[in-house]
Every structure is written in C-alpha cells, then in structure tokens.
VEXDREN-2710 file (C-alpha; in Angstrom, 1 decimal):
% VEXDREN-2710
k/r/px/py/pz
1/UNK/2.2/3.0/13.0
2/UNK/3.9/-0.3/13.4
3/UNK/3.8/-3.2/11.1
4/UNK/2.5/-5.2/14.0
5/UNK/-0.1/-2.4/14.9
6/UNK/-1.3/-2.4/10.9
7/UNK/-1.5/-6.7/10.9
8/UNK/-3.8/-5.8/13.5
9/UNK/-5.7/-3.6/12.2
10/UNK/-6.4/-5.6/9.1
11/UNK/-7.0/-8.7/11.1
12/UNK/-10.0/-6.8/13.1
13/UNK/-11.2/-5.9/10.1
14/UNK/-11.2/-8.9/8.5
15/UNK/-12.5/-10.7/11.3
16/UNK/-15.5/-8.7/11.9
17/UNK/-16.5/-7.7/8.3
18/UNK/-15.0/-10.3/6.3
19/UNK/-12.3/-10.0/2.9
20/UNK/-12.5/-6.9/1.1
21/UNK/-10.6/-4.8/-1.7
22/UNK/-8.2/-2.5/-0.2
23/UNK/-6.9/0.4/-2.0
24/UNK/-6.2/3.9/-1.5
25/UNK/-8.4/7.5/-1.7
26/UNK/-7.0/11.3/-1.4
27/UNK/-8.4/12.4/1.8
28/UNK/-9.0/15.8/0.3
29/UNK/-11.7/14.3/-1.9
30/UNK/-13.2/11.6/0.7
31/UNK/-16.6/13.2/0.0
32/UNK/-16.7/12.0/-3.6
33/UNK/-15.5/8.1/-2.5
34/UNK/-18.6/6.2/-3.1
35/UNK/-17.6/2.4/-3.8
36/UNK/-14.7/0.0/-4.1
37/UNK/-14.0/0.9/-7.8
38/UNK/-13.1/4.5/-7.1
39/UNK/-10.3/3.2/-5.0
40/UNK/-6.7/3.9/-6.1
41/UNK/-4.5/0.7/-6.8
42/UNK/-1.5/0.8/-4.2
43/UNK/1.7/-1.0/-3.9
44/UNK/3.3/-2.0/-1.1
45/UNK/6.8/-1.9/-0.8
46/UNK/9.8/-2.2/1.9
47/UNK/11.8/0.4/0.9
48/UNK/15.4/0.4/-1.0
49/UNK/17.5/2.8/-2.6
50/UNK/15.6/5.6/-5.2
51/UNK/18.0/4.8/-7.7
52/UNK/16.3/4.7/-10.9
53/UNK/12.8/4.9/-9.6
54/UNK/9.4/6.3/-11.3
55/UNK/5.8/5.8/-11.8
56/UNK/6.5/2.8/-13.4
57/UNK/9.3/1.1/-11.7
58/UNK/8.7/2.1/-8.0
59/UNK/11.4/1.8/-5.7
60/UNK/11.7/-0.7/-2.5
61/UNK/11.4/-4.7/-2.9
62/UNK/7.9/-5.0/-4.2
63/UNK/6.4/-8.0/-1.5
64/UNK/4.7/-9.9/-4.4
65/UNK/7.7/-10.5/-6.2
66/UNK/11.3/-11.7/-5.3
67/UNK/14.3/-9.9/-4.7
68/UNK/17.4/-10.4/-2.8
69/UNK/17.8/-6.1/-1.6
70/UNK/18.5/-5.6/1.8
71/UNK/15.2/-3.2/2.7
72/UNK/15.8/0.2/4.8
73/UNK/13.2/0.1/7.4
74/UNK/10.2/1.3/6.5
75/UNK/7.0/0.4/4.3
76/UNK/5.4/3.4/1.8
77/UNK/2.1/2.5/0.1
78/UNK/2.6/4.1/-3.0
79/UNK/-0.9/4.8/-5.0
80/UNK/-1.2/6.3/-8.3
81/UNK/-4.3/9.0/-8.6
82/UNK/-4.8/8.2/-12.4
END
C-alpha cells in the first residue's frame, strides 16, 4: 500500500462515518476486539537507521515531533500489545 492509497482510505472513512480513534489489534485475536479501548496505541514513523532503537525509543522520525533525519522510504506502524 501507498501513502497516497492509505490518505484515501482514511479520507473515505472519515467522510462517510465521521472522526474516530485509530489504533491497532492482533488479527489473531480479532474475535475478542469489542470497542475502541481494546485498541493498541501505534506510532507512526518514517523510517531511519535502527541504531539504538527499543520499545521505548522507536526508530524512524516520529511525525509528531521534529527532526532533521533523512527518512528511508517506508512508513511501519509500530504498536505495543501491552
């Protein structure tokens, strides 16, 4: 999938049911996914070097923040099932 072919995605859905929470859900347990708080926080990032990455300090230039990296070319949405 293309950036351009998720933007519209996101736009449909938007436009026909309105703003919602967006998170992320193992697709191995999408029986038990029941309501918007089960959701798994995600981060999306444009991704960089691994250098020094973890759980906690993901790698890629996080797109709510700044930074000056020069991205590879590809986005990961990183989720955490804790």
């Amino acid at each position: 999938m293309k950036i351009s072919e998720l933007i519209s995605l996101l736009q449909q859905a938007e436009n026909k049911f309105g703003d919602m929470p967006v998170g992320a859900y193992s697709a191995e347990y999408c029986y038990e996914l029941s309501k918007p708080e089960d959701l798994m926080e995600v981060s999306l990032r444009v991704m960089t070097s691994y250098l020094c990455s973890s759980e906690q300090q993901l790698p890629g230039v996080d797109l709510l923040g700044k930074s000056d990296i020069e991205p590879n070319l590809f986005l990961t949405l990183f989720y955490s099932d804790r």
